[in-house]
C-alpha positions in Angstrom: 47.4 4.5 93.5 49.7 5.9 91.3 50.7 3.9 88.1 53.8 4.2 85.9 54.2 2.9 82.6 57.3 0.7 82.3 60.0 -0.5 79.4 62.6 -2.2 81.5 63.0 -5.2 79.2 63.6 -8.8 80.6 61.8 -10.0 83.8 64.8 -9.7 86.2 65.2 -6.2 86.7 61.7 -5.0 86.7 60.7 -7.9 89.1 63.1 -6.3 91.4 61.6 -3.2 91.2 58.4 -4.6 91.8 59.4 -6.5 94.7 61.1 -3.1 96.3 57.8 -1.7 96.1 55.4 -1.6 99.1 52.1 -3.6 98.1 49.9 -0.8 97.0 52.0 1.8 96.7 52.5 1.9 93.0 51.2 -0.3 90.2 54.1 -0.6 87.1 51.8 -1.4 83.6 55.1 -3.2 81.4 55.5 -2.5 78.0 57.3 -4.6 75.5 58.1 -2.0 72.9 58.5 2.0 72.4 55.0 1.5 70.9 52.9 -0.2 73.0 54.7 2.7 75.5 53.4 5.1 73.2 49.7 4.0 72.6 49.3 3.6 77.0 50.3 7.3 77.1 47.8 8.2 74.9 44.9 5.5 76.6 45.2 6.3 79.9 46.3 8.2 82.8 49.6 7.9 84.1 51.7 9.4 86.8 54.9 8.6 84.9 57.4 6.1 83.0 60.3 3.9 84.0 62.9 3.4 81.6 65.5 0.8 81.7 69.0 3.0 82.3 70.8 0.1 80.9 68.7 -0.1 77.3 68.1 2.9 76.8 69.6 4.9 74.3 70.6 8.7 74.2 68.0 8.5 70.9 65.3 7.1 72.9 65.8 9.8 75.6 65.5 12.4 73.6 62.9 11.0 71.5 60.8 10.6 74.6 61.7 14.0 76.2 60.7 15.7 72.5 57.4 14.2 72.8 56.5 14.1 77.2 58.8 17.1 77.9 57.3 17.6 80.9 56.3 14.1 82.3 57.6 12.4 85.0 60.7 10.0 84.0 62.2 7.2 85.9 65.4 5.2 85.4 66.2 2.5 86.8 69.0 -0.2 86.4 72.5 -0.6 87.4 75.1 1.8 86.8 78.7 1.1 86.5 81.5 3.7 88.0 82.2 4.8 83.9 78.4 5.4 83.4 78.8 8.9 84.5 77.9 9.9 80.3 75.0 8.3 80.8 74.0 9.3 83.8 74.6 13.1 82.9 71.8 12.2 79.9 69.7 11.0 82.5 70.0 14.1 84.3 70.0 16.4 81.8 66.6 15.1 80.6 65.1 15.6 84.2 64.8 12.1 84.9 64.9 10.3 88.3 67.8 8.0 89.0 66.9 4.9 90.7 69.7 2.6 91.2 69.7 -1.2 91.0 70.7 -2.7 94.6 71.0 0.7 96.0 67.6 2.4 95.9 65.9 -0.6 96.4 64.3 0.0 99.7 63.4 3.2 99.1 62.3 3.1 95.1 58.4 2.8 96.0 58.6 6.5 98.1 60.9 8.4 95.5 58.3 7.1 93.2 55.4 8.1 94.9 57.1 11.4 94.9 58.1 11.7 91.1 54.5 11.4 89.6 52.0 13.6 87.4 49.6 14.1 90.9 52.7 15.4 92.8 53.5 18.0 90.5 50.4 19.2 90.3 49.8 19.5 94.1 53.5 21.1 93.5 52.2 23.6 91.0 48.8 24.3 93.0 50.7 24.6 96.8 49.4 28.0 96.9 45.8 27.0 95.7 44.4 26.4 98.4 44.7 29.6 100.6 43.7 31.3 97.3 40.6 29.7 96.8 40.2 30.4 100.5 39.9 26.9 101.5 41.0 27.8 105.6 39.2 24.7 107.4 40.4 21.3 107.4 37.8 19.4 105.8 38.5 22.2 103.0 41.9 20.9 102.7 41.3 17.2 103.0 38.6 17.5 100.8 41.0 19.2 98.5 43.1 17.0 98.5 41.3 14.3 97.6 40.1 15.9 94.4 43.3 17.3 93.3 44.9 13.6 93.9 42.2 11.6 91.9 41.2 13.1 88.3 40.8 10.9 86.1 37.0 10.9 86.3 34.8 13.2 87.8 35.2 12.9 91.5 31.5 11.7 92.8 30.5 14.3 96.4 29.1 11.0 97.6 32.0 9.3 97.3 34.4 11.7 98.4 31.9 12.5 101.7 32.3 8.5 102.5 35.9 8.5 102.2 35.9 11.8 104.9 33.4 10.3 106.9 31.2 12.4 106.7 27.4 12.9 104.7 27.2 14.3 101.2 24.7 17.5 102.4 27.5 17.9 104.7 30.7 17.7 102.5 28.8 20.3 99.9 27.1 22.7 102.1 30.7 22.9 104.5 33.0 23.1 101.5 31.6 25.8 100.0 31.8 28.1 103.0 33.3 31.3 103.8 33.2 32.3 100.4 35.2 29.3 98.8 34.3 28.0 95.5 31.3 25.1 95.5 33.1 21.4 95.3 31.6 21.1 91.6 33.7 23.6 90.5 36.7 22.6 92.6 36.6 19.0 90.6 36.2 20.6 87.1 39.2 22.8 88.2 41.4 19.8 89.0 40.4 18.1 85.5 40.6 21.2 83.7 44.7 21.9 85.4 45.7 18.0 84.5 44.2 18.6 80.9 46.8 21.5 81.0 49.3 19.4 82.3 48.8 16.6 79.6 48.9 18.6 76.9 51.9 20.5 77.5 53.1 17.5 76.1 53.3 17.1 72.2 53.0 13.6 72.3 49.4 14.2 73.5 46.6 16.0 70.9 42.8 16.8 72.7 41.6 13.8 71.6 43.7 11.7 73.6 43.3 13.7 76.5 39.4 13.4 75.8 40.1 9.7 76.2 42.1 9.8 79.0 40.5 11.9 81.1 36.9 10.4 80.1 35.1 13.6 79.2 32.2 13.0 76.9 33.6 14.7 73.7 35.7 17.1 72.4 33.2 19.8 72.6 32.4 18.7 76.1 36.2 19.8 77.4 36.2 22.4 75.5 32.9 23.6 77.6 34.3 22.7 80.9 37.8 24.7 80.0 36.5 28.2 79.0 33.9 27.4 82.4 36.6 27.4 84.3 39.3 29.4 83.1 37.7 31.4 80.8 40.0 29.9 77.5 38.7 27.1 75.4 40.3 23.7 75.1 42.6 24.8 72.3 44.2 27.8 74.7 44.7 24.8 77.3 48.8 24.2 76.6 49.3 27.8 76.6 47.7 28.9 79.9 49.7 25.4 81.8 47.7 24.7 85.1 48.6 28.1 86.5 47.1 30.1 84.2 44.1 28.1 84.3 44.1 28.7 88.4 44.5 32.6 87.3 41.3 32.2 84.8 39.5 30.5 87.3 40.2 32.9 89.8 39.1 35.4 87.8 35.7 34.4 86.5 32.7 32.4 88.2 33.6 30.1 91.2 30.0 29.1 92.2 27.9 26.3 89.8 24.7 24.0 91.4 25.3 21.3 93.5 27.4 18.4 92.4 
């Protein structure tokens, strides 16, 4: 389930939102302050952030665009016919405009669609023919692991969830000369840890943290693994250079 972190101050407007949202589509984590928006950014994993298109200043937008420049940005309020200043800053900062009593009914898809996870799969469209995943319980498989991150991805679980046995899900997934599923899963981390920190709000500690590898030096193993750069070449490369590294150098690691 995606989650998005939200500063839409007083009850009434984010409860709408809430309310608009199908139940377990999308779970909004409020915040109280710029702050406390901050420190979740740099705690967790998020898909994006809802800002209040009413209270939020041209300072606040640009403070927040300086620091997540490419994150996922949401506002969402009521504009008036002689907002259209406003919602030019909204646009040029790449947000997504969700309007108060007018998007309503469709906010929890255009969500759903405006998230960290749907970039990526955006980014990586192309992946999976180039990793020569052909049949589909390659792609479904894929899918799951590109989709869920923010952990390593478990074969066991990810067999139950395809309905099918672990031996199964690793010996299949690896054929006709596709990388192993192990390495597949570090791939996916490795791409999001490119994602995060093309964002100078984030430093490799947080995404560390966020991502719940076991130390700095432990990303910084599973990067050059995978794409052949260490963790400090990660903002550089973006996720497609990483898919280019990793296409380059070893594919195939011992079962997961």
């Amino acid at each position: 389930m995606p989650h998005f972190a939200a500063l839409v101050p007083g009850r009434g407007s984010l409860g709408v939102l809430r309310r608009s949202i199908p139940r377990g589509g999308v779970r909004l984590l409020p915040c109280r302050t710029e702050t406390q928006l901050y420190q979740l950014l740099t705690e967790r994993l998020l898909d994006g952030v809802v800002l209040s298109a009413g209270e939020s200043s041209t300072g606040q937008l640009t403070s927040f665009r300086n620091r997540y420049p490419s994150f996922p940005l949401i506002a969402w309020g009521g504009f008036r016919p002689d907002d259209g200043d406003q919602l030019a800053a909204w646009t040029q900062c790449g947000a997504t405009i969700l309007i108060e009593g007018v998007d309503d009914a469709v906010a929890g898809e255009l969500l759903r669609r405006s998230t960290l996870a749907a970039e990526r799969r955006r980014v990586l469209s192309d992946a999976p023919r180039l990793l020569r995943l052909t049949d589909p319980l390659q792609r479904a498989a894929w899918d799951l692991v590109i989709e869920d991150v923010e952990r390593p991805a478990r074969t066991s679980i990810l067999a139950r969830q395809l309905g099918i046995s672990r031996e199964h899900l690793s010996r299949q997934f690896g054929a006709g000369g596709a990388p192993n599923l192990k390495r597949v899963i570090d791939l996916a981390r490795v791409v999001t840890a490119a994602q995060l920190l093309a964002n100078p709000g984030l430093a490799i500690p947080d995404v560390v943290r966020i991502l719940h590898f076991a130390s700095f030096s432990h990303l910084s193993r599973t990067a050059k693994r995978i794409s052949g750069q260490p963790a400090t070449e990660l903002s550089r490369l973006g996720p497609r250079g990483v898919l280019t590294g990793f296409l380059r150098g070893k594919t195939r690691s011992s079962a997961h």
